[in-house]
PQR file of N, CA, C, O and H, with PARSE charges and radii, in Angstrom:
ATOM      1  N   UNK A   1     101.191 104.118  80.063 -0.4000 1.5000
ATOM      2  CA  UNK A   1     101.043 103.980  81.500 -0.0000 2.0000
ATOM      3  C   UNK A   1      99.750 103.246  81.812  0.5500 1.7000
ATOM      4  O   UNK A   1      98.703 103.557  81.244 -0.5500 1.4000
ATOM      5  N   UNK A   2      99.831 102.132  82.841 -0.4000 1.5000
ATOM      6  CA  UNK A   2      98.866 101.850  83.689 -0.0000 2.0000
ATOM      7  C   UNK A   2      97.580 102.823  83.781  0.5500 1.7000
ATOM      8  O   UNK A   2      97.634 104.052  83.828 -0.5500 1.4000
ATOM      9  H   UNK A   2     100.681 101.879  83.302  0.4000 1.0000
ATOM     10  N   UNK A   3      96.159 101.854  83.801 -0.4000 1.5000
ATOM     11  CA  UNK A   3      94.998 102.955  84.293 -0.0000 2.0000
ATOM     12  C   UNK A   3      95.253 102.237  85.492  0.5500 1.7000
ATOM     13  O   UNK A   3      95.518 101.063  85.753 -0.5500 1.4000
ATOM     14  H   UNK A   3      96.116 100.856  83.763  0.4000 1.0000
ATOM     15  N   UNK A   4      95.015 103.820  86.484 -0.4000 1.5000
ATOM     16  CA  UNK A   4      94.191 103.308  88.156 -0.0000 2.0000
ATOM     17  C   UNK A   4      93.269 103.616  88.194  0.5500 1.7000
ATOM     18  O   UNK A   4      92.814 104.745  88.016 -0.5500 1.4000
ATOM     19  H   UNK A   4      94.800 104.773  86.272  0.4000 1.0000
ATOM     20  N   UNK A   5      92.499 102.146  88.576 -0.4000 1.5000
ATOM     21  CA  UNK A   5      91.032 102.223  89.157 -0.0000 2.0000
ATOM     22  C   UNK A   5      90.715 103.280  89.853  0.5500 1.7000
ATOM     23  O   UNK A   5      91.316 103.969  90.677 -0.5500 1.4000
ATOM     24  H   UNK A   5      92.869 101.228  88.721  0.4000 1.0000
ATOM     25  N   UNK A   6      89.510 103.299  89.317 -0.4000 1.5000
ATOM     26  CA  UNK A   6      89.322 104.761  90.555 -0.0000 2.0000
ATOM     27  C   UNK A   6      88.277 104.478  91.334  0.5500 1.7000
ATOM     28  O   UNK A   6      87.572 105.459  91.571 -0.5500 1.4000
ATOM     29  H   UNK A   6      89.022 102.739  88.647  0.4000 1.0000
ATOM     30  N   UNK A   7      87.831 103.153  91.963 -0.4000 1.5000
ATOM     31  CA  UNK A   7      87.840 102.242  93.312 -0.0000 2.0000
ATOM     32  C   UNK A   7      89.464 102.469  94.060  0.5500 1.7000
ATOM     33  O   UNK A   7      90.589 102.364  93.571 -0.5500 1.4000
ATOM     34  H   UNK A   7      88.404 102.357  91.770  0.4000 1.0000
ATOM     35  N   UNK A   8      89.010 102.810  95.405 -0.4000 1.5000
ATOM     36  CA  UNK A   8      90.526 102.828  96.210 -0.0000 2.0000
ATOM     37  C   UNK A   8      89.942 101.370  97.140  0.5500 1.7000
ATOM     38  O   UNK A   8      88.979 101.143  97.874 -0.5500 1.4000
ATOM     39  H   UNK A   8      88.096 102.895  95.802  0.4000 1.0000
ATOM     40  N   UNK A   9      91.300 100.466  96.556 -0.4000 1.5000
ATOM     41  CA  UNK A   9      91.386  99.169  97.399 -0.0000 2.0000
ATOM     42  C   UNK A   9      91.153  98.757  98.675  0.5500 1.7000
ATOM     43  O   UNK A   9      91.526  99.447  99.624 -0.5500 1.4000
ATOM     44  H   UNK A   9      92.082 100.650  95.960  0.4000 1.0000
ATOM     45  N   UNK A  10      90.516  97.600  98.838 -0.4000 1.5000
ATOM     46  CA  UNK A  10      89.869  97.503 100.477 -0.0000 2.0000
ATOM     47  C   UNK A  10      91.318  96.574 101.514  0.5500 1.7000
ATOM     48  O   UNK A  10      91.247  96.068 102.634 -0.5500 1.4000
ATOM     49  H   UNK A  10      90.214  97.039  98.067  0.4000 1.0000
ATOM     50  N   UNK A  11      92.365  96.656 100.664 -0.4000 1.5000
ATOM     51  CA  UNK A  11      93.387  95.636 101.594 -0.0000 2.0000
ATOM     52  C   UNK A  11      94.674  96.732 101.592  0.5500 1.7000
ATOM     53  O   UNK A  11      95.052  97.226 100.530 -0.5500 1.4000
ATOM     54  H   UNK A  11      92.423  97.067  99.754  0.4000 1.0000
ATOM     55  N   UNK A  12      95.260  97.037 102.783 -0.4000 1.5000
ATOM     56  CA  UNK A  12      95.626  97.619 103.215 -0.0000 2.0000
ATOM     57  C   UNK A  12      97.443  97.926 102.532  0.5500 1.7000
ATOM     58  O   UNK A  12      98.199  98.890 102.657 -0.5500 1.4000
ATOM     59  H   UNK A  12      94.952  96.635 103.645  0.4000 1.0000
ATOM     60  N   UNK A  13      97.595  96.497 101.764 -0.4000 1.5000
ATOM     61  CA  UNK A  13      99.005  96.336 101.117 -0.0000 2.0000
ATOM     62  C   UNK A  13      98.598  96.755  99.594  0.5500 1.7000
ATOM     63  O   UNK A  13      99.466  97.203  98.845 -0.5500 1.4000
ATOM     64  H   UNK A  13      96.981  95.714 101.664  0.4000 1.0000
ATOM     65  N   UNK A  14      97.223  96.591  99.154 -0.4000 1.5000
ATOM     66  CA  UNK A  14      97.166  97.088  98.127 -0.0000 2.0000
ATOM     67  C   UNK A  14      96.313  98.459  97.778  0.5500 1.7000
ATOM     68  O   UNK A  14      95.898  98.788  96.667 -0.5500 1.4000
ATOM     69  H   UNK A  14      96.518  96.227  99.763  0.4000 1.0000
ATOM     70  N   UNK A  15      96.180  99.083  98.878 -0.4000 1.5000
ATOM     71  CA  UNK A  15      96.197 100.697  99.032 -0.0000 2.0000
ATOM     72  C   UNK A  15      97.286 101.440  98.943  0.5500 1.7000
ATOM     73  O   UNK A  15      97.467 102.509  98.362 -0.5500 1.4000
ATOM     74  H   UNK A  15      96.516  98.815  99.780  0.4000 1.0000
ATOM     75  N   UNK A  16      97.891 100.874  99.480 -0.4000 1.5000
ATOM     76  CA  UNK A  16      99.479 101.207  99.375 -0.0000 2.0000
ATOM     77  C   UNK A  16     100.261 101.609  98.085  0.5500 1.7000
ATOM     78  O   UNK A  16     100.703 102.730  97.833 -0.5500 1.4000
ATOM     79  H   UNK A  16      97.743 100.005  99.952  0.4000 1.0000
ATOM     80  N   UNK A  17     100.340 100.600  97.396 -0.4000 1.5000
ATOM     81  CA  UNK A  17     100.846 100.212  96.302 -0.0000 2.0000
ATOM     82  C   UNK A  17      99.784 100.830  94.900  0.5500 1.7000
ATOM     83  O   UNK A  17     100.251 100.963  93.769 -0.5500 1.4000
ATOM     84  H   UNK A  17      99.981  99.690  97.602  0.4000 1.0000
ATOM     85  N   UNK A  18      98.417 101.132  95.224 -0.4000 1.5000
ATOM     86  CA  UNK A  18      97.706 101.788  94.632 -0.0000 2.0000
ATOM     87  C   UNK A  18      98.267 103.602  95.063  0.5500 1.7000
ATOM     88  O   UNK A  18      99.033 104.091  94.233 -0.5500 1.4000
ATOM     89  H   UNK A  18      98.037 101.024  96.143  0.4000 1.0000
ATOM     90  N   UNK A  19      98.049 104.122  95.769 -0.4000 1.5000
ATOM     91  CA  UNK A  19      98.673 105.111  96.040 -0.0000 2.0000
ATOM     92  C   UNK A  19      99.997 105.858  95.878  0.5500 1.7000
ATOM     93  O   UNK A  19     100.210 107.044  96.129 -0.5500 1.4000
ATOM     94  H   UNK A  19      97.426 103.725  96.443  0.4000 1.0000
ATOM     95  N   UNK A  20     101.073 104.693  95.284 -0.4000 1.5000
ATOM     96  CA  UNK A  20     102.211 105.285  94.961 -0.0000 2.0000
ATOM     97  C   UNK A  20     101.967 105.341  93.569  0.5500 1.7000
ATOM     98  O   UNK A  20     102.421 106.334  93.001 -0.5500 1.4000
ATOM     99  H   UNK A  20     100.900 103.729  95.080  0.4000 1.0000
ATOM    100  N   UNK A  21     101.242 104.356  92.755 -0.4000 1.5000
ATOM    101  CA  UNK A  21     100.536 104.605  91.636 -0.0000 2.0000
ATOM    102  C   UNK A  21     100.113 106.131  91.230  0.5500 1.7000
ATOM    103  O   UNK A  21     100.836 106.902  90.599 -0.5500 1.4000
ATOM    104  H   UNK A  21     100.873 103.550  93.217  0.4000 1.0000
ATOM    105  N   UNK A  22      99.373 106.290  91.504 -0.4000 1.5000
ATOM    106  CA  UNK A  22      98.512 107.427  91.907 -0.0000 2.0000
ATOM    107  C   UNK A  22      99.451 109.058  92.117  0.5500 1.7000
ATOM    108  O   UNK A  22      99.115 110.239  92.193 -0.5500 1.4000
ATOM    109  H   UNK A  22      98.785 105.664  92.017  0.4000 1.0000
ATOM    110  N   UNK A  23     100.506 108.448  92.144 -0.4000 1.5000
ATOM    111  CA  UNK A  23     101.273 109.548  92.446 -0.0000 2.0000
ATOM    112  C   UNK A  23     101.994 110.350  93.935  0.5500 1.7000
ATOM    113  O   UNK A  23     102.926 111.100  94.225 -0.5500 1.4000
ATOM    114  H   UNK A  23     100.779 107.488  92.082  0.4000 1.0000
ATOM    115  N   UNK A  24     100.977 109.692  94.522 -0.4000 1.5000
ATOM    116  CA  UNK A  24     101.235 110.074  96.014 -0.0000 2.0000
ATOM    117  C   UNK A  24      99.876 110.481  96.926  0.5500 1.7000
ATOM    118  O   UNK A  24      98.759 110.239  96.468 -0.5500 1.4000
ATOM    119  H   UNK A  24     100.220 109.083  94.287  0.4000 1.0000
ATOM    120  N   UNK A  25      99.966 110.818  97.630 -0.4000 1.5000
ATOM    121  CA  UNK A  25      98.515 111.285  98.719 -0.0000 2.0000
ATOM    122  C   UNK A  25      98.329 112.418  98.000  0.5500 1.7000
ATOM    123  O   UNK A  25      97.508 112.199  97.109 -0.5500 1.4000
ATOM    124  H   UNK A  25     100.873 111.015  98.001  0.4000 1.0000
ATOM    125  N   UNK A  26      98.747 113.582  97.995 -0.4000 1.5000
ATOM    126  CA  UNK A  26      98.243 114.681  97.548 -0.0000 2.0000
ATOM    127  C   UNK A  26      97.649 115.341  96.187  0.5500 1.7000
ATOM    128  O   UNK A  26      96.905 116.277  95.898 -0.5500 1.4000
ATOM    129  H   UNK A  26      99.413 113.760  98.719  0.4000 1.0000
ATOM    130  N   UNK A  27      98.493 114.194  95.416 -0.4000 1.5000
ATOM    131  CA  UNK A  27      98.117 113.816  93.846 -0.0000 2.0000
ATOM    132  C   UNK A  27      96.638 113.477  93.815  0.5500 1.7000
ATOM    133  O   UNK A  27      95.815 114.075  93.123 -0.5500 1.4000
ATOM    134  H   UNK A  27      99.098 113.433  95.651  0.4000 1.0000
ATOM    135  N   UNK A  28      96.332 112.290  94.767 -0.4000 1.5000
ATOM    136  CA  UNK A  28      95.318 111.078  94.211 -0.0000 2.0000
ATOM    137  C   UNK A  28      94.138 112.116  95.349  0.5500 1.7000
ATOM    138  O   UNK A  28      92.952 111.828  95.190 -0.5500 1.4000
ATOM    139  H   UNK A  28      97.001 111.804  95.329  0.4000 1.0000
ATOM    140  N   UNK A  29      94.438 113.235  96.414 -0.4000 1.5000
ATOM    141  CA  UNK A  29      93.586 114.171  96.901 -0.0000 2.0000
ATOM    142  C   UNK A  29      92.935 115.079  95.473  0.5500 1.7000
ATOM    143  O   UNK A  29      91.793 115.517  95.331 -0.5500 1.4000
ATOM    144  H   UNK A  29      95.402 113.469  96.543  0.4000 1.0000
ATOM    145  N   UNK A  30      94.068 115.162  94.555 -0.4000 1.5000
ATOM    146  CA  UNK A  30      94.143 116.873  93.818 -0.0000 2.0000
ATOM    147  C   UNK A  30      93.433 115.824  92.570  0.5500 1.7000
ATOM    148  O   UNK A  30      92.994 116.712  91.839 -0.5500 1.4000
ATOM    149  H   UNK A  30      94.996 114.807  94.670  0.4000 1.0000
ATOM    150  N   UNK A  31      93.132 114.798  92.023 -0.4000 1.5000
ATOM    151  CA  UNK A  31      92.543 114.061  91.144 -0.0000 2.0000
ATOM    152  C   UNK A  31      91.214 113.314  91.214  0.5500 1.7000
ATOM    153  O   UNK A  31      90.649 112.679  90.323 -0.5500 1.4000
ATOM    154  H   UNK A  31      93.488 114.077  92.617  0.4000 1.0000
ATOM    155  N   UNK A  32      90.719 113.610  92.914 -0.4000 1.5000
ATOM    156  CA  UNK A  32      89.291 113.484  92.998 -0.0000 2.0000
ATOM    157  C   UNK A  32      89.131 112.206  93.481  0.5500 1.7000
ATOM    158  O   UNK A  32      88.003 111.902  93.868 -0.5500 1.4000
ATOM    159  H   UNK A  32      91.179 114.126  93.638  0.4000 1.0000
ATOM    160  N   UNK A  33      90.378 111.057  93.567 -0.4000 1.5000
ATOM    161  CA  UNK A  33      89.808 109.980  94.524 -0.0000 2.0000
ATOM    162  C   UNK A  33      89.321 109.737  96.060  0.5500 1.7000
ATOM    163  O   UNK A  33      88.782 108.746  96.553 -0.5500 1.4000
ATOM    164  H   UNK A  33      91.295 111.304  93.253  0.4000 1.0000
ATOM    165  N   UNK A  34      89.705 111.019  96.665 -0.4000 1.5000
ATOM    166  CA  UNK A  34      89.182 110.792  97.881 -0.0000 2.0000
ATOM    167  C   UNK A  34      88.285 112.059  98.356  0.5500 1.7000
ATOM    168  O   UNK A  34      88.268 112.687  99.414 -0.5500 1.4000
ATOM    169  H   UNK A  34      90.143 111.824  96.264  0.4000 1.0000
ATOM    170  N   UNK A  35      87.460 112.196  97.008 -0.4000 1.5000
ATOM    171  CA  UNK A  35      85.864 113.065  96.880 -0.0000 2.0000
ATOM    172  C   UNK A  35      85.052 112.345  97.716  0.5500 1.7000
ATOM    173  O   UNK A  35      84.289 113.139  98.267 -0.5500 1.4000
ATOM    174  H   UNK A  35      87.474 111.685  96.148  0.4000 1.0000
ATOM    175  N   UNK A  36      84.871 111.334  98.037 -0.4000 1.5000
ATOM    176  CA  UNK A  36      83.814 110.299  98.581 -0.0000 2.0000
ATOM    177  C   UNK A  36      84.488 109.588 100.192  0.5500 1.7000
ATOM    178  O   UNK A  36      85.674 109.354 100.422 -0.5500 1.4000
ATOM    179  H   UNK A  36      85.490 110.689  97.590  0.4000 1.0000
ATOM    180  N   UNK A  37      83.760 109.450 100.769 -0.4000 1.5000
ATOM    181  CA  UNK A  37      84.280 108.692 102.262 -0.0000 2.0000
ATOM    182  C   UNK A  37      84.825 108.272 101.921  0.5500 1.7000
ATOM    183  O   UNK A  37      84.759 108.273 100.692 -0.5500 1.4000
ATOM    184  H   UNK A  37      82.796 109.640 100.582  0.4000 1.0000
ATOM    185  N   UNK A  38      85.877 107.509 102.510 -0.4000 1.5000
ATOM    186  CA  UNK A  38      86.463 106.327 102.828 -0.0000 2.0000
ATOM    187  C   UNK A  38      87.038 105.699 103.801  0.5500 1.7000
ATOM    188  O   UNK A  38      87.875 106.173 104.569 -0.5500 1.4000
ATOM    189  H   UNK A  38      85.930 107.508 103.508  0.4000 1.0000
ATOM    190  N   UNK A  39      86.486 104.322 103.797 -0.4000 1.5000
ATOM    191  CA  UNK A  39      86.585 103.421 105.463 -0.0000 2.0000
ATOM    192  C   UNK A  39      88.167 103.280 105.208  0.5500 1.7000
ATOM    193  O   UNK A  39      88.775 103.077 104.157 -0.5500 1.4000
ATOM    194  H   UNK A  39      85.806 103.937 103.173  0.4000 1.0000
ATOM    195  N   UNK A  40      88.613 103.451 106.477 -0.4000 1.5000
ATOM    196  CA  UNK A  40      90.394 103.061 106.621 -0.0000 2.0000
ATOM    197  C   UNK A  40      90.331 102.505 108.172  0.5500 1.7000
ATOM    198  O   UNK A  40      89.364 102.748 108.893 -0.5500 1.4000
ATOM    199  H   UNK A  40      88.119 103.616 107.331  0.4000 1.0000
ATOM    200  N   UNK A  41      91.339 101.820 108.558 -0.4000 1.5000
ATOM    201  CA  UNK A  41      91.229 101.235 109.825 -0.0000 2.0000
ATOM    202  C   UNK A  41      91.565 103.132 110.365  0.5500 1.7000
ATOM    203  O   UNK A  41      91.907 104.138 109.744 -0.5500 1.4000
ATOM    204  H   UNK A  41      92.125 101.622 107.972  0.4000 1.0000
ATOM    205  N   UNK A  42      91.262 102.855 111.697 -0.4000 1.5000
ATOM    206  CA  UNK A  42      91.759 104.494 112.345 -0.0000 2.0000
ATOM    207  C   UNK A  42      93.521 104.851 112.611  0.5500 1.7000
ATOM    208  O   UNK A  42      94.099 105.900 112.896 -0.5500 1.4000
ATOM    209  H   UNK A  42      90.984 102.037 112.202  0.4000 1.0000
ATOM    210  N   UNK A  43      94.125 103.127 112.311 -0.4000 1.5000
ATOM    211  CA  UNK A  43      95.682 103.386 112.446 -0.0000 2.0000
ATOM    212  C   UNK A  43      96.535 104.878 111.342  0.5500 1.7000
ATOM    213  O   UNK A  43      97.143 105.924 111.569 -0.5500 1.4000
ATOM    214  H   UNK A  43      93.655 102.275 112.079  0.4000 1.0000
ATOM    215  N   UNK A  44      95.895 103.801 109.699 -0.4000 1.5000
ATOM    216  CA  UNK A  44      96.010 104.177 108.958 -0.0000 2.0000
ATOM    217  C   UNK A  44      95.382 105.531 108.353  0.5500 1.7000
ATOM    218  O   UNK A  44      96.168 106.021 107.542 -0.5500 1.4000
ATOM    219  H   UNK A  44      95.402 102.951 109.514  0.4000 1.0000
ATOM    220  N   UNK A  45      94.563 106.052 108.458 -0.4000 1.5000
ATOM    221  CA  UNK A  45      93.652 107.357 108.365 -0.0000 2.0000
ATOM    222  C   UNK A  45      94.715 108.545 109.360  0.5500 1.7000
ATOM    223  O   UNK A  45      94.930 109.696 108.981 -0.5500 1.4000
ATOM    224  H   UNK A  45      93.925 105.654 109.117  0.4000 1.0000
ATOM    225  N   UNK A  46      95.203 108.027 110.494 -0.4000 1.5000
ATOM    226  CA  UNK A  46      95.854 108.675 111.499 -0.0000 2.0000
ATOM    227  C   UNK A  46      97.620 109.223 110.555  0.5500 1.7000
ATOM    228  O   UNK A  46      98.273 110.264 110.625 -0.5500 1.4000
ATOM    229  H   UNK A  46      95.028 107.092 110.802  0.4000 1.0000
ATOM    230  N   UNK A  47      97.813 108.033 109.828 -0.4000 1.5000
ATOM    231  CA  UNK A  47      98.944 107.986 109.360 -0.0000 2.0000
ATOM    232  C   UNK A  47      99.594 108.916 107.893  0.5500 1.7000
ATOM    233  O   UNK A  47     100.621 109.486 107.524 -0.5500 1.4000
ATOM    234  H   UNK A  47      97.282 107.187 109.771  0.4000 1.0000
ATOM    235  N   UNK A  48      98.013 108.549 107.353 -0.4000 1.5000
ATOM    236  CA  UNK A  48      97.914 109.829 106.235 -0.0000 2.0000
ATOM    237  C   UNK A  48      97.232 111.086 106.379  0.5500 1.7000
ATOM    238  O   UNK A  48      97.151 111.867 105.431 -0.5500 1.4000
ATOM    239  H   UNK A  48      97.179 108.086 107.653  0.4000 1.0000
ATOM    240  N   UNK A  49      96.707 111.344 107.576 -0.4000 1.5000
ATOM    241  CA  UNK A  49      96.419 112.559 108.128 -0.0000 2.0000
ATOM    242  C   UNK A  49      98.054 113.384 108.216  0.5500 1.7000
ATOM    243  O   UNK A  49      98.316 114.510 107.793 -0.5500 1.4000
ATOM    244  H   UNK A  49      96.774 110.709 108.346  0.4000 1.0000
ATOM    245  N   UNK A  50      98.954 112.450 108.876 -0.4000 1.5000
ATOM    246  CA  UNK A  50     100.744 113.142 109.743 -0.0000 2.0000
ATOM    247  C   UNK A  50     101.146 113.317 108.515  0.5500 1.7000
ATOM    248  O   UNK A  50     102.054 114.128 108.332 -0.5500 1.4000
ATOM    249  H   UNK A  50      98.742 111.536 109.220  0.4000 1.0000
ATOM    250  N   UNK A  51     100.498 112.510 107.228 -0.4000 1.5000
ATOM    251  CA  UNK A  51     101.691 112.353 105.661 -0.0000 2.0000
ATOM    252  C   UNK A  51     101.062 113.788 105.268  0.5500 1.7000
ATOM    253  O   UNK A  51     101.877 114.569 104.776 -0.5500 1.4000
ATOM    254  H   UNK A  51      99.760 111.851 107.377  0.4000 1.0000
ATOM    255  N   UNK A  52      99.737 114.254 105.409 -0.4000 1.5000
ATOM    256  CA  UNK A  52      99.550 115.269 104.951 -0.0000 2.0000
ATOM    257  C   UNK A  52     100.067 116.756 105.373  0.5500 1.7000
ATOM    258  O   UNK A  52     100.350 117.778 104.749 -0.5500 1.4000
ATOM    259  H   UNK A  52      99.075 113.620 105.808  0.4000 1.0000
ATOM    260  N   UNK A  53     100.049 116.373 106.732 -0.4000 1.5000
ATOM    261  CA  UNK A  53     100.708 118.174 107.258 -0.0000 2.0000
ATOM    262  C   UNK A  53     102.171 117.740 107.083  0.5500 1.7000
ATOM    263  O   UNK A  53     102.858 118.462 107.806 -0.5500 1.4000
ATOM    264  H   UNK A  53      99.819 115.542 107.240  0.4000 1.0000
ATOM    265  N   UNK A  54     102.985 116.783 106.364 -0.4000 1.5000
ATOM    266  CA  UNK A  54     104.411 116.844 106.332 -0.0000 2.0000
ATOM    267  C   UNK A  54     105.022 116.269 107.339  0.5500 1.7000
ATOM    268  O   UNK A  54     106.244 116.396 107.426 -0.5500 1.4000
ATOM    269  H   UNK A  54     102.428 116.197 105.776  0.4000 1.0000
ATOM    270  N   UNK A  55     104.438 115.664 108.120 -0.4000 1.5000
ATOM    271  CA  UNK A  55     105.148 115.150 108.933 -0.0000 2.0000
ATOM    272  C   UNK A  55     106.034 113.576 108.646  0.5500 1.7000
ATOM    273  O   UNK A  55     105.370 112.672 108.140 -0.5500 1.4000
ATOM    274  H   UNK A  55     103.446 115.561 108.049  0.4000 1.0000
ATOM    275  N   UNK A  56     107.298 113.347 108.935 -0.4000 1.5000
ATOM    276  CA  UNK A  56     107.975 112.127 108.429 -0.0000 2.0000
ATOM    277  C   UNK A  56     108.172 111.154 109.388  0.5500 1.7000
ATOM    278  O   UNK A  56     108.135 109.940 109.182 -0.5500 1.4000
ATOM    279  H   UNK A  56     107.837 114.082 109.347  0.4000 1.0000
ATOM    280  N   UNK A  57     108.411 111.787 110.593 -0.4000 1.5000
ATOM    281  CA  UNK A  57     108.782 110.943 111.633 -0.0000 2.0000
ATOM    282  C   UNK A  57     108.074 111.149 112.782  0.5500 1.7000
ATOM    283  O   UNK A  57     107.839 112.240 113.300 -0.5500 1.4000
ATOM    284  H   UNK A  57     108.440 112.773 110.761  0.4000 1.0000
ATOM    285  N   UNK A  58     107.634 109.728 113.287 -0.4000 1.5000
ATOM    286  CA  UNK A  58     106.760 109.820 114.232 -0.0000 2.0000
ATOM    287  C   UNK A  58     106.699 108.915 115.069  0.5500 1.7000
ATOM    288  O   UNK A  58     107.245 107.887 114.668 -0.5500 1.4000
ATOM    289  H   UNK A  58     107.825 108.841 112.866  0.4000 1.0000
ATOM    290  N   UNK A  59     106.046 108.814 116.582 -0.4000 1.5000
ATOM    291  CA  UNK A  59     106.608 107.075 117.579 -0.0000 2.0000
ATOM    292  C   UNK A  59     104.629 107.544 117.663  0.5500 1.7000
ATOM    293  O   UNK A  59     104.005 108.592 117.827 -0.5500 1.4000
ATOM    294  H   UNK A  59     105.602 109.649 116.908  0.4000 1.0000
ATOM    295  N   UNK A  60     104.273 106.138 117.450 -0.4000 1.5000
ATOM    296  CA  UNK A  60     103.116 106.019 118.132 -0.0000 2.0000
ATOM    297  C   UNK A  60     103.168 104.698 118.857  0.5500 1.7000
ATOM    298  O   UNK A  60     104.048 103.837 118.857 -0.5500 1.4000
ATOM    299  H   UNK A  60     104.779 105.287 117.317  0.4000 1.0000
ATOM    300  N   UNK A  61     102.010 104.751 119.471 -0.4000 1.5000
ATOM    301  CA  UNK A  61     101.476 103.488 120.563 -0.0000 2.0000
ATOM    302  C   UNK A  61     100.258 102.969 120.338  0.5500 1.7000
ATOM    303  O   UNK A  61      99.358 103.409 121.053 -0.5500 1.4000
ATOM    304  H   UNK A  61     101.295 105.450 119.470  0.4000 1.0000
ATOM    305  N   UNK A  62     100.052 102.358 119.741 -0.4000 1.5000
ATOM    306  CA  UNK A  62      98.263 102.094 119.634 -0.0000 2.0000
ATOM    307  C   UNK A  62      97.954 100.935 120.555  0.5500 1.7000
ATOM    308  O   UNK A  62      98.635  99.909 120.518 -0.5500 1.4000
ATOM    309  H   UNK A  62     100.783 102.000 119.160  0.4000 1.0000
ATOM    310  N   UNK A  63      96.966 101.084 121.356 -0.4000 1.5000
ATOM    311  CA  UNK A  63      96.565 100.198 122.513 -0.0000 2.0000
ATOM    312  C   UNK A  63      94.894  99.395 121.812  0.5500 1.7000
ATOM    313  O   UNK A  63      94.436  99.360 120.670 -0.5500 1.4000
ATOM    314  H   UNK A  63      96.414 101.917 121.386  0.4000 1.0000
ATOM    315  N   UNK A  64      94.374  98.837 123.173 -0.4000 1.5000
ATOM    316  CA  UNK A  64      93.280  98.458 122.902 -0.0000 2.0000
ATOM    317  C   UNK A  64      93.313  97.509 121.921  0.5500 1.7000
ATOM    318  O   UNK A  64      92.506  97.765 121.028 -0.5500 1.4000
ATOM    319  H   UNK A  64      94.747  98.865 124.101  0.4000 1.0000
ATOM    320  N   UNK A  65      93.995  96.424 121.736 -0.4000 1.5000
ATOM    321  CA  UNK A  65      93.586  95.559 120.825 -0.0000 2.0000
ATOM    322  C   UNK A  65      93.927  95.587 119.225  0.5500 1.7000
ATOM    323  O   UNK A  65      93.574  94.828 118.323 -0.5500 1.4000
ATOM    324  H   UNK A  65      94.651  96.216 122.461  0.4000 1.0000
ATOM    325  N   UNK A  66      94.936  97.017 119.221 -0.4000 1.5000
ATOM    326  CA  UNK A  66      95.228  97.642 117.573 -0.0000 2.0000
ATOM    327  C   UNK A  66      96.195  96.462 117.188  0.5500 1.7000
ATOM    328  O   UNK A  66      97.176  96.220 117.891 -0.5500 1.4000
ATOM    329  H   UNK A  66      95.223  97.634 119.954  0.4000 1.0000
ATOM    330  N   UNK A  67      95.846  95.591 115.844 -0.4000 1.5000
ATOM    331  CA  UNK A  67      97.386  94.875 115.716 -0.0000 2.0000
ATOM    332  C   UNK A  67      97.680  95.399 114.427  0.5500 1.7000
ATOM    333  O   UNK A  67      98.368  94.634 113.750 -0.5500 1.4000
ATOM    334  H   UNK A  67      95.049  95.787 115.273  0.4000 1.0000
ATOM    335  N   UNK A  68      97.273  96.793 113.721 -0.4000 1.5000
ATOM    336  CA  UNK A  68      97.618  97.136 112.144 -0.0000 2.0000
ATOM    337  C   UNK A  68      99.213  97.935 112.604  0.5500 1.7000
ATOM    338  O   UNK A  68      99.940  98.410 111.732 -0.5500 1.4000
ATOM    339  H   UNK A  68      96.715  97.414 114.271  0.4000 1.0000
TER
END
């Protein structure tokens, strides 16, 4: 198997794709990559906050200038 860096990627398609790597959000929580801050636009931070309490389906609206 693949090593993953254990730098989490600054581009948003390859966070992604690093993270399914990784096993999933709760995996790459329970393995210590997200011990340390990390900058995320606020779309995305919002999005794996809902992935964490289980949530699947969701309608948002992001205003103000959001184009993520």
């Amino acid at each position: 198997m693949e090593s993953l860096p254990r730098t989490i990627p600054s581009d948003v398609e390859e966070r992604a794709a690093w993270l399914v790597k990784a096993g999933g959000l709760e995996k790459a929580i329970r393995d210590g990559f997200f011990s340390a801050p990390v900058a995320l636009p606020l779309v995305e931070a919002l999005v794996l906050g809902l992935m964490r309490q289980g949530v699947t389906k969701y309608l948002a609206i992001f205003g103000h200038g959001s184009t993520t």
